[in-house]
C-alpha positions as CSV (number, residue, x, y, z in Angstrom):
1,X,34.0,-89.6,63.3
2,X,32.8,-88.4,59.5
3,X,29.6,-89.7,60.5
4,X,29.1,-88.6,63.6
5,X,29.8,-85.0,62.6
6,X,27.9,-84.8,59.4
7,X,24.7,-86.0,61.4
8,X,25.6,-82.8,63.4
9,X,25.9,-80.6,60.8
10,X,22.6,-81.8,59.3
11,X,21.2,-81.5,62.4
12,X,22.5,-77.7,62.6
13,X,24.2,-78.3,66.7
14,X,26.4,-76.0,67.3
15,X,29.8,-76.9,66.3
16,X,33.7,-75.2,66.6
17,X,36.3,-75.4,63.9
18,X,40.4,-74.0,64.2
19,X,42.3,-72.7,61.2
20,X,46.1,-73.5,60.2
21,X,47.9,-71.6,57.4
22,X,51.0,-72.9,58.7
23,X,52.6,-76.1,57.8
24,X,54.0,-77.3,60.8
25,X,52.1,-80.3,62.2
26,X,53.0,-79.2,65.7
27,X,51.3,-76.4,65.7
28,X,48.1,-78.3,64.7
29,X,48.4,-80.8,67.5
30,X,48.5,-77.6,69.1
31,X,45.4,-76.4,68.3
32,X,42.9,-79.4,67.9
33,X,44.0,-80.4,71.8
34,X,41.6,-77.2,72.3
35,X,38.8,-79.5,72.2
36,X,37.4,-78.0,68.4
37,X,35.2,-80.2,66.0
38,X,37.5,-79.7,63.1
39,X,40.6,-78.0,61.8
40,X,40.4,-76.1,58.6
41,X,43.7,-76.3,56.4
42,X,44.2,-72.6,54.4
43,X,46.0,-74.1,51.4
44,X,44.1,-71.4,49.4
45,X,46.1,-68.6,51.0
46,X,48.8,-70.4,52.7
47,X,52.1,-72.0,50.9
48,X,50.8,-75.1,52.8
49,X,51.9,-78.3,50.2
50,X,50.8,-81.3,49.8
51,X,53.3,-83.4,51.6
52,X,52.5,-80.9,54.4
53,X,48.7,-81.4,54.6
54,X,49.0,-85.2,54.7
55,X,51.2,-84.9,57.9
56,X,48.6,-82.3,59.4
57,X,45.6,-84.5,58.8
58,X,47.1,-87.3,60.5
59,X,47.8,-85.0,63.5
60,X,44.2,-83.9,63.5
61,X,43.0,-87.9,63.3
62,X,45.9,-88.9,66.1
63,X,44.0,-86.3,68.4
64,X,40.5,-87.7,67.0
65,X,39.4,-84.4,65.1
66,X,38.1,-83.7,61.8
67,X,40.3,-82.5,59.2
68,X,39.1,-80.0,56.3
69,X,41.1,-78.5,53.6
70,X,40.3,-75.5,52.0
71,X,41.3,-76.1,48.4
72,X,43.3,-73.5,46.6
73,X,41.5,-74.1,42.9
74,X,39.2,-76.3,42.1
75,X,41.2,-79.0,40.7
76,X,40.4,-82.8,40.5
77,X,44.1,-83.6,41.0
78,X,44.6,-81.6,44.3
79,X,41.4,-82.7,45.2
80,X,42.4,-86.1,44.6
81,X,45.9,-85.9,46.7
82,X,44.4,-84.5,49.2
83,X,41.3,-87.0,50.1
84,X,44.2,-89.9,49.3
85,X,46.0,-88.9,52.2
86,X,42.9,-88.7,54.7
87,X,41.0,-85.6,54.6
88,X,37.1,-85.6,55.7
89,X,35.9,-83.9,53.3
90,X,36.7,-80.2,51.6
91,X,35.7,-76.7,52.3
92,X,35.5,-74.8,48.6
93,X,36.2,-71.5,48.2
94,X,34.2,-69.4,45.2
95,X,31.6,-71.5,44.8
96,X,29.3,-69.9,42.5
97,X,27.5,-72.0,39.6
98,X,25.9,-75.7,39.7
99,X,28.7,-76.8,37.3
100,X,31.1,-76.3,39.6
101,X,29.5,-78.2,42.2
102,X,28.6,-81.0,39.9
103,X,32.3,-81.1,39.2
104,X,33.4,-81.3,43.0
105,X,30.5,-84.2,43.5
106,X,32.0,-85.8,40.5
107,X,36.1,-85.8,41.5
108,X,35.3,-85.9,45.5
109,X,33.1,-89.2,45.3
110,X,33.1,-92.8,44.3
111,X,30.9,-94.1,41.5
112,X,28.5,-94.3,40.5
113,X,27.9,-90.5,42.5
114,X,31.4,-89.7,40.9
115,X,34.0,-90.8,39.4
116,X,36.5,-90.7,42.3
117,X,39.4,-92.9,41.5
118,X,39.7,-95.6,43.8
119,X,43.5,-95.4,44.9
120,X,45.4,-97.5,48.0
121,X,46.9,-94.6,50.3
122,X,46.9,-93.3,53.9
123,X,43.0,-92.7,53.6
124,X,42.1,-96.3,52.8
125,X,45.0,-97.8,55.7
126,X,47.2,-98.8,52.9
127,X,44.7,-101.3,51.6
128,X,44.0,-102.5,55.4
129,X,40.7,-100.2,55.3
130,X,40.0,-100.1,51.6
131,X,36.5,-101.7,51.6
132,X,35.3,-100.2,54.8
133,X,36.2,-96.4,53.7
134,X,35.3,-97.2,50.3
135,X,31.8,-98.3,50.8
136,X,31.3,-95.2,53.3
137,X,32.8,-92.7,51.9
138,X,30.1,-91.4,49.9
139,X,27.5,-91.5,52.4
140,X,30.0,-89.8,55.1
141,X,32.5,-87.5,53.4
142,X,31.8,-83.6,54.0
143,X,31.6,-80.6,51.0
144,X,31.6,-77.1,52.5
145,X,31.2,-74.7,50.0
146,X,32.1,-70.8,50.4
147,X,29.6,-67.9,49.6
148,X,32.0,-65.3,48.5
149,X,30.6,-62.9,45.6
150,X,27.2,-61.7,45.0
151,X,26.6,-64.0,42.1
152,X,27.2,-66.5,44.5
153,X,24.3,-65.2,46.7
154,X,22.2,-64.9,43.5
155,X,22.3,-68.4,42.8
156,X,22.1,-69.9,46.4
157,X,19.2,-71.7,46.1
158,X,20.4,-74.0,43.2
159,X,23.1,-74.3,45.3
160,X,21.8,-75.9,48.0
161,X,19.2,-77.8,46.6
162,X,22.2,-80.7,45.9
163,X,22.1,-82.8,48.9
164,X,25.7,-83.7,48.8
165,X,26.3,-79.8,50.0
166,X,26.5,-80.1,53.7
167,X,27.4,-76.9,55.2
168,X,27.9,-73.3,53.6
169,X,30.6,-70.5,54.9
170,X,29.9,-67.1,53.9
171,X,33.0,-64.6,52.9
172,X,32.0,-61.4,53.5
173,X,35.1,-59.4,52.6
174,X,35.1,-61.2,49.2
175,X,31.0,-60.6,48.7
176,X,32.1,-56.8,49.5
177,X,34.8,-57.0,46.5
178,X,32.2,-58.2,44.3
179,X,29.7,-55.2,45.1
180,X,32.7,-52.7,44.6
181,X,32.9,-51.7,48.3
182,X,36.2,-54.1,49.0
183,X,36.4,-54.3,53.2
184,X,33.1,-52.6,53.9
185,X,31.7,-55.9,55.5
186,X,29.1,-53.6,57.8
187,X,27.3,-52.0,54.2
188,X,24.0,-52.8,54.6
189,X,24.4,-54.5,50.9
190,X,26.9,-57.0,52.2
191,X,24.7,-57.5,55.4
192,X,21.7,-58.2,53.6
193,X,23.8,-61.0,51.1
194,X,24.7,-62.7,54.5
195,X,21.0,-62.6,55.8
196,X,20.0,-64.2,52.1
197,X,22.2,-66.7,52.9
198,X,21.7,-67.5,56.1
199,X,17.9,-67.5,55.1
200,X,18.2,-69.9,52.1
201,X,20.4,-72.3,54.6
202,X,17.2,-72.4,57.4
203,X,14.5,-73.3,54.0
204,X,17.6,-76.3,52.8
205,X,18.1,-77.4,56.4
206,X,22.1,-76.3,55.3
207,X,24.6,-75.8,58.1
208,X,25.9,-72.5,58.0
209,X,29.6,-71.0,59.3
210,X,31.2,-68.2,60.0
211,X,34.5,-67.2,61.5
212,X,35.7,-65.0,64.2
213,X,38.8,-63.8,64.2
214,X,39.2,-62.4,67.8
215,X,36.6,-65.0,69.5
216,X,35.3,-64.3,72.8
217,X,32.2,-65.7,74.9
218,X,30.4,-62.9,73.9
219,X,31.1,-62.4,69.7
220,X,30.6,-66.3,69.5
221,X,27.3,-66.3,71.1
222,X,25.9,-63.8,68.8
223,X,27.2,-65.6,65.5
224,X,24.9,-68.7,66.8
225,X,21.9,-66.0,67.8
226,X,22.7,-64.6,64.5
227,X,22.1,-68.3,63.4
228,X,25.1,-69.5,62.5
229,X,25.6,-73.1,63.2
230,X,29.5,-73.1,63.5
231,X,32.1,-71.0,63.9
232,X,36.1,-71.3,63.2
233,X,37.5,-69.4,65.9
234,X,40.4,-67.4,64.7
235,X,43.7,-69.1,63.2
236,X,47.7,-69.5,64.1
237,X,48.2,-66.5,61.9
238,X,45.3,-64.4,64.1
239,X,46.4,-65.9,67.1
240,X,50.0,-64.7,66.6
241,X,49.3,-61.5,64.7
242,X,47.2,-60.5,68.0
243,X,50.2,-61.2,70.5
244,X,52.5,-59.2,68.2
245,X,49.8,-56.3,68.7
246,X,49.1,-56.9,71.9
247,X,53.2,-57.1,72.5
248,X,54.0,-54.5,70.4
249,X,51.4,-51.7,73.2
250,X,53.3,-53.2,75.8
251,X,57.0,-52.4,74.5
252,X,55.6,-49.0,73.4
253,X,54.0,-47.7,76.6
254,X,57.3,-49.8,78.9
255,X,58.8,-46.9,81.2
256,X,62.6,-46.1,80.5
């Protein structure tokens, strides 16, 4: 599957990811049986543990769908954990200097690329799969790295000149913090960072995402004229914070 969907992201098709902050494996199963590319684990902004991913990536692989965690820091032994027990790949938030994409490189792959531990765990089968995942892994794993502050925008193109980048999101509520307008994503400041990025990812032949976090046919159409090349389309915590709004009209305008 890693493969398969990093030729697509190279290839810029059009792909759809979901988003869990919530630990429950259920509620994954739940959402990959939608018929998304990948689910995104929030362990950034989640309480989402350890123990809690492993079980949600092998709900994701059970259903045959990508799994992508969102780390919280960047941190070789989280990191670590977490590709032991199965992920695909990461998605890093902040990512703002070559040194700190040298260092995911160097604790997300094998040598002689990194310097990756090689472990026996739920990713390599318990030893059953060690030299076929091994031997793959650095050509196939995925590293998503998050645009979130201007410096970040600043620097983008020795950013993507690594090849081991494959796809870039773009955080446009953090990139407005960083320009000292926090939540004004529509300032033509924060637009334009967007548009840099978007622009440097079309000259690096980058995959670029976005998410939408009320998705219909019509707001996930533009992001892909807009060029983006996938979009996450909303989360469990969107989904149910929506149907409390959407619940809480209908109480308040209920007759007697």
């Amino acid at each position: 599957m890693r493969s398969h969907f990093k030729e697509k992201l190279t290839k810029r098709v059009n792909l759809f990811g979901a988003w869990t902050s919530i630990g429950h494996p259920q509620v994954s199963e739940m959402l990959v049986r939608s018929g998304v590319d990948f689910l995104g684990i929030d362990i950034e902004h989640s309480t989402i543990s350890q123990e809690q991913s492993q079980r949600i990536i092998a709900a994701c692989h059970s259903n045959g769908v990508l799994c992508l965690p969102r780390i919280a820091t960047h941190s070789k032994e989280a990191i670590k954990r977490l590709l032991d027990s199965g992920a695909d790949g990461l998605i890093a938030p902040n990512v703002e200097t070559v040194d700190q994409i040298e260092k995911l490189i160097e604790w997300s792959k094998y040598p002689p690329l990194g310097k990756r531990g090689y472990g026996i765990a739920r990713a390599q089968g318990y030893g059953y799969d060690f030299e076929e995942y091994s031997s793959k892994w650095n050509m196939n794993s995925i590293l998503i790295i998050q645009i979130e502050s201007i410096q970040a925008v600043e620097n983008i193109d020795e950013l993507l000149k690594f090849k081991e980048v494959d796809a870039v999101m773009i955080g446009p509520y953090d990139i407005s913090g960083s320009l000292d307008i926090p939540g004004k994503i529509n300032d033509p400041k924060v637009l334009e960072a967007g548009k840099r990025v978007l622009d440097a990812c079309n000259t690096y032949g980058k995959a670029c995402g976005t998410q939408d976090i009320n998705p219909s046919q019509k707001s996930v159409g533009q992001a892909f004229r807009n060029g983006y090349s996938f979009v996450i389309l909303a989360s469990d915590v969107f989904i149910l914070w929506k149907w409390g709004e959407d619940i809480r009209e209908i109480i308040g305008n209920a007759d007697g």
